[in-house]
Backbone and ligand atoms as CSV (ligand in chain L), in Angstrom:
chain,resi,resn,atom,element,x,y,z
A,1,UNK,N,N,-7.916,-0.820,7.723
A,1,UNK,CA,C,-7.495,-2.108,8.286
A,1,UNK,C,C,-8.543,-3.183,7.950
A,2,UNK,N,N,-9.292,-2.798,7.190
A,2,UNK,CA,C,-9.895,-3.811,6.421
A,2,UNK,C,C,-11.296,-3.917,7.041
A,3,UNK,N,N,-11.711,-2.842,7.885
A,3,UNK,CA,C,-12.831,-2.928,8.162
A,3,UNK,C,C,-14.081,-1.753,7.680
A,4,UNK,N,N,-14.906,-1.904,7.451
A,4,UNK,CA,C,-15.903,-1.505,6.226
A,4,UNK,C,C,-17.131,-0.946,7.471
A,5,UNK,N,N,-17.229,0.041,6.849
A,5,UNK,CA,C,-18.043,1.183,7.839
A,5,UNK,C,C,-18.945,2.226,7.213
A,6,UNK,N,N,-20.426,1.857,7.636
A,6,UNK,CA,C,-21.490,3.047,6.775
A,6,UNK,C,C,-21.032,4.197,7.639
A,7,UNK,N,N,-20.620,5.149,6.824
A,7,UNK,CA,C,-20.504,6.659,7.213
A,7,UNK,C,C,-21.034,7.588,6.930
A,8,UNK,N,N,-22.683,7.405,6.038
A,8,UNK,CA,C,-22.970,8.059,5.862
A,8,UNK,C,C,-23.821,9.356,6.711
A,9,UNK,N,N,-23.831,8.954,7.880
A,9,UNK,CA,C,-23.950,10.028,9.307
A,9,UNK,C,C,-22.934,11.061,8.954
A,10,UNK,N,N,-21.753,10.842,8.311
A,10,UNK,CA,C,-20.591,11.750,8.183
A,10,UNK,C,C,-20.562,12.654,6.627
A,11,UNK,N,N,-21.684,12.599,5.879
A,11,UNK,CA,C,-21.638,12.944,4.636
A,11,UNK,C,C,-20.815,13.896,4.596
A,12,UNK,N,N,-20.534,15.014,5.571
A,12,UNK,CA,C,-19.953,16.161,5.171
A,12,UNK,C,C,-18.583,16.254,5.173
A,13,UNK,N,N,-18.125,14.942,5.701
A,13,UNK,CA,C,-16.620,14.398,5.464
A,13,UNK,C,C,-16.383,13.630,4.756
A,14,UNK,N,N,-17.084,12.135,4.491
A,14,UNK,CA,C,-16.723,11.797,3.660
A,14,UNK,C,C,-17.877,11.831,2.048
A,15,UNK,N,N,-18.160,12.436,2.610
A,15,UNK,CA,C,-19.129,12.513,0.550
A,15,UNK,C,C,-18.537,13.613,-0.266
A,16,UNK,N,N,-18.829,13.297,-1.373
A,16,UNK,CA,C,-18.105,13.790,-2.718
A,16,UNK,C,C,-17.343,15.298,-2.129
A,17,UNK,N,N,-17.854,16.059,-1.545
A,17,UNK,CA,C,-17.318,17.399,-1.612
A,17,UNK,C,C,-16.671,17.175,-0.188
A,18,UNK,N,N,-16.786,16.544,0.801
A,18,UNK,CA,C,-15.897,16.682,1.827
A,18,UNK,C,C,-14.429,16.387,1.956
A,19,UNK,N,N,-13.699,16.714,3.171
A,19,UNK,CA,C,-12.394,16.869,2.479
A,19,UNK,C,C,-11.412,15.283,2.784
A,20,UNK,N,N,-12.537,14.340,3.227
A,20,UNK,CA,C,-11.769,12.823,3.584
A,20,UNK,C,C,-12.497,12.067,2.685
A,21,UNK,N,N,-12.934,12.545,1.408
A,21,UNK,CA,C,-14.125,11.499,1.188
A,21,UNK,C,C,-12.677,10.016,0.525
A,22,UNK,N,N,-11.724,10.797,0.517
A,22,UNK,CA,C,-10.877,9.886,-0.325
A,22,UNK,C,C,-11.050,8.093,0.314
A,23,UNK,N,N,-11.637,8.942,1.328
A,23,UNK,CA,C,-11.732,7.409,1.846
A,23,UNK,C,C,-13.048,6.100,2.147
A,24,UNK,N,N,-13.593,7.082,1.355
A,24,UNK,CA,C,-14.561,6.214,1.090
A,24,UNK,C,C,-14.570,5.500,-0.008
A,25,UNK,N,N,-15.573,4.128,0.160
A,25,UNK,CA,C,-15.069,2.733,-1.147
A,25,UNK,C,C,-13.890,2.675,-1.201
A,26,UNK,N,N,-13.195,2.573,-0.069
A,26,UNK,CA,C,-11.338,1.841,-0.878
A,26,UNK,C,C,-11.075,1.773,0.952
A,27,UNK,N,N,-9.793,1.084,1.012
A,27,UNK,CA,C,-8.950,0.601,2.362
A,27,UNK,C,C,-7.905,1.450,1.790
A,28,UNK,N,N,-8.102,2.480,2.486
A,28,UNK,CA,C,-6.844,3.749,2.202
A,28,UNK,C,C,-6.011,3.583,3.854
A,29,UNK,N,N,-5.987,2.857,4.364
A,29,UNK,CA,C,-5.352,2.853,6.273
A,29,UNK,C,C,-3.875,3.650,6.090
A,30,UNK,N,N,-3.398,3.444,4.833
A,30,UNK,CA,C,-2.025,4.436,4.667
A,30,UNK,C,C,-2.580,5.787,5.033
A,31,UNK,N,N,-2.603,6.267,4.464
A,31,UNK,CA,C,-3.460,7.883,4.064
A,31,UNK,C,C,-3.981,8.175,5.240
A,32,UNK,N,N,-4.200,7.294,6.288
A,32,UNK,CA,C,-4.793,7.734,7.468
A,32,UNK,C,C,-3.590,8.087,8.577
A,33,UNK,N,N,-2.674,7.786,8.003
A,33,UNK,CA,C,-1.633,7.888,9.587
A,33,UNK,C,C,-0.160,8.712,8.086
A,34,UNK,N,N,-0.150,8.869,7.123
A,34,UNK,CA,C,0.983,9.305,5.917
A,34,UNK,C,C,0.358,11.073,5.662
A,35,UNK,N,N,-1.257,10.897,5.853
A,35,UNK,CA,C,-1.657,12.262,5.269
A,35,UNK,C,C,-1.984,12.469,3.603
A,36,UNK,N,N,-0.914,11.534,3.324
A,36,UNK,CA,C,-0.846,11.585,1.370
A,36,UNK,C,C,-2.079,11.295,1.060
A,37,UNK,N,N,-3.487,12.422,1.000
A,37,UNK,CA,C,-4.728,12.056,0.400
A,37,UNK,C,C,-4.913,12.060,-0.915
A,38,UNK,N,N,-3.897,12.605,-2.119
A,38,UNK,CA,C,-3.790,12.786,-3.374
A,38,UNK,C,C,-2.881,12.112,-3.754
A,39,UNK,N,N,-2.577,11.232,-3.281
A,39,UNK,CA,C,-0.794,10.280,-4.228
A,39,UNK,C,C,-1.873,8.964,-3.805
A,40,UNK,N,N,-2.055,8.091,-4.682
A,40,UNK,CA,C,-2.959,7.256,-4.986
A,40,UNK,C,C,-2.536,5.971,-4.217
A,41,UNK,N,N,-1.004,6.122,-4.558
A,41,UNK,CA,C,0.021,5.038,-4.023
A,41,UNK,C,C,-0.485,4.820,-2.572
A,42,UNK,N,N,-1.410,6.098,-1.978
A,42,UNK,CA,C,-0.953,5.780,-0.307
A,42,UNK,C,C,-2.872,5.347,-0.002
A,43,UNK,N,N,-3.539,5.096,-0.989
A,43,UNK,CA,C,-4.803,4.622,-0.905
A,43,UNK,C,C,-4.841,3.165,-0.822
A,44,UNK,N,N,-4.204,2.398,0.139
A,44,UNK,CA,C,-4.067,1.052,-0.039
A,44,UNK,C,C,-4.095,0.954,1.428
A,45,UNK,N,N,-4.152,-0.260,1.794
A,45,UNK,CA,C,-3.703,-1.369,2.997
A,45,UNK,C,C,-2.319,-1.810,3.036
A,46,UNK,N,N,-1.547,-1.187,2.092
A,46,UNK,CA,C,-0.444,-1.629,2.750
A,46,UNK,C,C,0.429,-1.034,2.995
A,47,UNK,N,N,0.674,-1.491,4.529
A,47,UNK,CA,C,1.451,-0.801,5.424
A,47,UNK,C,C,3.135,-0.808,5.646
A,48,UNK,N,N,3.638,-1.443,4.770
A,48,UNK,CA,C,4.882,-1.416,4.883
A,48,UNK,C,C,5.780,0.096,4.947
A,49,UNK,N,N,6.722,-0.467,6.058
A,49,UNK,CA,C,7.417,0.827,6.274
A,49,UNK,C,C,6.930,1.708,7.251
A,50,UNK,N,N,5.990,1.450,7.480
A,50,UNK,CA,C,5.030,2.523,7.930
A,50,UNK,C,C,6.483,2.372,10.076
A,51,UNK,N,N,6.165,3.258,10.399
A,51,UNK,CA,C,7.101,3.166,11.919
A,51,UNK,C,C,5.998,2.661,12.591
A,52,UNK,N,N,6.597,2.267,14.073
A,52,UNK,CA,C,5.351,1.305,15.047
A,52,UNK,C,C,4.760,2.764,15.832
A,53,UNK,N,N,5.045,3.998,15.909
A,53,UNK,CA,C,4.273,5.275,15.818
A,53,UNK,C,C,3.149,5.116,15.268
A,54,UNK,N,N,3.239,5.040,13.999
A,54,UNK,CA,C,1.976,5.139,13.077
A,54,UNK,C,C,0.839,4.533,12.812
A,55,UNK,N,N,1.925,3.042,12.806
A,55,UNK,CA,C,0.840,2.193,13.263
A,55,UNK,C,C,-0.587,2.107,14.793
A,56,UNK,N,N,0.679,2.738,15.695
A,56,UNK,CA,C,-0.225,3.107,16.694
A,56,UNK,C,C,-1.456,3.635,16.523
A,57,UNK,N,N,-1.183,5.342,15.945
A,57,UNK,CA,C,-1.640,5.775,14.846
A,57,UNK,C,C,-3.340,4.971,14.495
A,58,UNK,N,N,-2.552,4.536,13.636
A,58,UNK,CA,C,-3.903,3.515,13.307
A,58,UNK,C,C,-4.833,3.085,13.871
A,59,UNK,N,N,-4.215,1.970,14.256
A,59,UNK,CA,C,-4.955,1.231,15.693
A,59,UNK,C,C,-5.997,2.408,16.552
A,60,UNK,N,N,-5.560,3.730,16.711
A,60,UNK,CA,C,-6.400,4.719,17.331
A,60,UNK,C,C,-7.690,5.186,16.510
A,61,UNK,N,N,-7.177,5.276,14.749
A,61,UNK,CA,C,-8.132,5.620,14.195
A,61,UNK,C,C,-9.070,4.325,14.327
A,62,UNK,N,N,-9.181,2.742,14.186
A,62,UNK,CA,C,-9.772,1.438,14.478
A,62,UNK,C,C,-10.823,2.243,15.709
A,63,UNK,N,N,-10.205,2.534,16.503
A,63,UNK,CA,C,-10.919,2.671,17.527
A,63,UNK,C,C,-11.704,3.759,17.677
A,64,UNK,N,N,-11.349,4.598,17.024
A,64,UNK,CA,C,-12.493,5.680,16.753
A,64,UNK,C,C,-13.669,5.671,15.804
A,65,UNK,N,N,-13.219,4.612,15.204
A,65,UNK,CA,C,-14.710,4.525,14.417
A,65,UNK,C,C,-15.069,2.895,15.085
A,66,UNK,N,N,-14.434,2.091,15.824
A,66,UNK,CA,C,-15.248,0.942,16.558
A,66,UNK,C,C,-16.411,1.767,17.713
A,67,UNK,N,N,-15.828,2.982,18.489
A,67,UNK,CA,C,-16.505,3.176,19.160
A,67,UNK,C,C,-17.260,4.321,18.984
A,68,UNK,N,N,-17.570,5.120,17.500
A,68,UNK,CA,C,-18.460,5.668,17.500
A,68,UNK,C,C,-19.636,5.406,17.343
A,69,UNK,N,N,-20.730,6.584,17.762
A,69,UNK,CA,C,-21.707,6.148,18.005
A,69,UNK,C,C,-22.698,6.422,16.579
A,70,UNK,N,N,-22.093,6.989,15.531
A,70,UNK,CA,C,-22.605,8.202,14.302
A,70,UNK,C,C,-22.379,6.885,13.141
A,71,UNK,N,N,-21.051,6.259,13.501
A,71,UNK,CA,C,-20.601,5.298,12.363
A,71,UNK,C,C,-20.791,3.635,12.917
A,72,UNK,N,N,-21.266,2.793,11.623
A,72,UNK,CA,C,-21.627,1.840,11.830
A,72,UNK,C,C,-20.779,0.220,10.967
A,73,UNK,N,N,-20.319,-0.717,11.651
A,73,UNK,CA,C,-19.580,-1.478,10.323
A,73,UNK,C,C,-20.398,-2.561,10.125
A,74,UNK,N,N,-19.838,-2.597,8.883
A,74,UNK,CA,C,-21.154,-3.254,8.115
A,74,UNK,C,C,-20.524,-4.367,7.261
A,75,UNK,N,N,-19.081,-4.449,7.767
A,75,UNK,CA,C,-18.634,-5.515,6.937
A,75,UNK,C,C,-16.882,-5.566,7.168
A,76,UNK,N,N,-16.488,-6.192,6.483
A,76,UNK,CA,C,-14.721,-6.626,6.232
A,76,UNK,C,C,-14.047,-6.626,4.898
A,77,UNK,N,N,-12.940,-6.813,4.285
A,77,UNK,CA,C,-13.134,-6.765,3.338
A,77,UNK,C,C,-12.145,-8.069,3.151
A,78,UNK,N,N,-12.411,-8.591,2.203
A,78,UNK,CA,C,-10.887,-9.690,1.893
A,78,UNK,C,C,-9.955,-9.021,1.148
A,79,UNK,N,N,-8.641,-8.746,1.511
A,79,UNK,CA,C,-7.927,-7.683,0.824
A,79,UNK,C,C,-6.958,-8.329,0.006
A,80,UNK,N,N,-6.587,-7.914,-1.105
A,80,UNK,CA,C,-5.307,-9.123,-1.469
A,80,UNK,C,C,-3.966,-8.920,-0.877
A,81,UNK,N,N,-3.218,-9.677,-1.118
A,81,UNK,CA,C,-1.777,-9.774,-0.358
A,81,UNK,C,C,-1.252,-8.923,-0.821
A,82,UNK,N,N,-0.398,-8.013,-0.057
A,82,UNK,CA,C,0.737,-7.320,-0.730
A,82,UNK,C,C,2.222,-7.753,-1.708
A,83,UNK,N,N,2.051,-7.887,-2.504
A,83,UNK,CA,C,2.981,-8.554,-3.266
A,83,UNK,C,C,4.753,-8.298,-2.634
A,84,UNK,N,N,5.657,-9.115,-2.207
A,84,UNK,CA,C,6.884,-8.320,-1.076
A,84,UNK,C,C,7.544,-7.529,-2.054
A,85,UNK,N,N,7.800,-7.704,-3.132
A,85,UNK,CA,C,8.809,-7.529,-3.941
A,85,UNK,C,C,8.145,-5.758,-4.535
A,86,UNK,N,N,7.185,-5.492,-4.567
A,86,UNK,CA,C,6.500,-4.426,-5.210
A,86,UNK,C,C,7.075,-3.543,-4.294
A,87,UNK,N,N,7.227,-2.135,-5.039
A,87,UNK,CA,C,7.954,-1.074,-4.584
A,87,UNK,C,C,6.946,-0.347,-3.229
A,88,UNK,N,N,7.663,0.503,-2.209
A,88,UNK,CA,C,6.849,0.656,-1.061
A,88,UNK,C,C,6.439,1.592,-1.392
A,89,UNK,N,N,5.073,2.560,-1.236
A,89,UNK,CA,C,4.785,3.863,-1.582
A,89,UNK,C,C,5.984,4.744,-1.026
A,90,UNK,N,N,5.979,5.722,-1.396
A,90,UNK,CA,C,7.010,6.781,-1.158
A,90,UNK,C,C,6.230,7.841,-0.003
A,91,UNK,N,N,7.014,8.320,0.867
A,91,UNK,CA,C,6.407,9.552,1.236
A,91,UNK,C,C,6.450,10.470,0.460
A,92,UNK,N,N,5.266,11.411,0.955
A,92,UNK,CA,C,5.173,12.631,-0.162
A,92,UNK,C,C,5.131,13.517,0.191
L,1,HEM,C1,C,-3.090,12.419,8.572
L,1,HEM,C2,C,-3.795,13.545,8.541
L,1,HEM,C3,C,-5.278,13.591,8.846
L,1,HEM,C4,C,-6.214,12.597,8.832
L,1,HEM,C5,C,-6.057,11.126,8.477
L,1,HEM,C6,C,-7.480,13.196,9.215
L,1,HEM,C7,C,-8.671,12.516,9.300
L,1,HEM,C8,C,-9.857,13.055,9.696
L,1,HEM,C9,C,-11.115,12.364,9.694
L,1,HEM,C10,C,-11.311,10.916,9.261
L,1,HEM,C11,C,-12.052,13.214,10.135
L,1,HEM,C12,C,-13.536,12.940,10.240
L,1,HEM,C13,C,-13.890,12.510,11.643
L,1,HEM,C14,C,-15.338,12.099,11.715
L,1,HEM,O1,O,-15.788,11.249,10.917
L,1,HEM,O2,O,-16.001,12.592,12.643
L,1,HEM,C15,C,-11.384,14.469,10.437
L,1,HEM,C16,C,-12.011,15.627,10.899
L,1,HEM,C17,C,-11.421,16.848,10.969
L,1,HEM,N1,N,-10.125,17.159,10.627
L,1,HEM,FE1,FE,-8.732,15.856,10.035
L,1,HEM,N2,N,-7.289,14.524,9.450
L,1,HEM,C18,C,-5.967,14.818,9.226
L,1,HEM,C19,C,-5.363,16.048,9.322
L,1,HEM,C20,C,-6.014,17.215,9.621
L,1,HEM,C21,C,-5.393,18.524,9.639
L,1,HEM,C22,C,-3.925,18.784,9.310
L,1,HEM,C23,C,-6.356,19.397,9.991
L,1,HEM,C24,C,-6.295,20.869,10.172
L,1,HEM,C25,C,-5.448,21.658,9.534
L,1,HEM,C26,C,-7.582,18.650,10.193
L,1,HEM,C27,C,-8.777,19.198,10.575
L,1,HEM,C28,C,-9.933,18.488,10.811
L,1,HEM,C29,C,-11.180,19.093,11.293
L,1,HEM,C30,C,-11.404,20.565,11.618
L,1,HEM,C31,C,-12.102,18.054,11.404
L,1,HEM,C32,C,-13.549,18.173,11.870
L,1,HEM,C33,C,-13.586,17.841,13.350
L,1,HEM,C34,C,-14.969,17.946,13.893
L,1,HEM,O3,O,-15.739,18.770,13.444
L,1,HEM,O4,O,-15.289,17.117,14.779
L,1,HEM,N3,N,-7.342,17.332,9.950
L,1,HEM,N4,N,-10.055,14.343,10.169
């Protein structure tokens, strides 16, 4: 959701060999509430389609790393617009 977080307290999840690193350096917020960690399509910010479940979803993961104590944010990102017309990722 566009917010930028040192995780490196978490190396063993997200660094090279762990099994979320997909989410490190990129706004993957799909992939966080879809699961799709290998379909590239779902490594983005955009949420279209997504049900107001998931989004919930989300919003929970926001809050689990606002209020941890291991992870730190360190920034935002300016994301570009989702273009409307571009096809929606697919579930996978
Ligand atoms: C949408 C699907 C999933 C997402 C987005 C997700 C995400 C995550 C993330 C981000 C962490 C790291 C938490 C941290 O930084 O402390 C984590 C930890 C973990 N996940 Fe998942 N996960 C998913 C599905 C699963 C599934 C299906 C399993 C088991 C089959 C699983 C097992 C675990 C375990 C064991 C941990 C470590 C928990 C701990 O030691 O505190 N996850 N998950």
């Amino acid at each position: 959701m566009g917010q930028v977080y040192d995780v490196s307290n978490g190396e063993e999840y997200y660094g090279k060999k762990g099994s979320y690193s997909i989410f490190a350096g990129k706004d993957a917020s799909r992939a966080f509430v879809t699961g799709c960690f290998s379909d590239a399509s779902h490594l983005t910010h955009d949420l279209r389609g997504l049900s107001e479940n998931q989004i919930e979803e989300l919003k929970n993961w926001v809050k689990f790393y606002q209020e941890s104590d291991k992870y730190f944010q360190v920034g935002t990102l300016e994301l570009p617009e989702i273009v409307p017309d571009s096809p929606v990722p697919l579930p996978c």
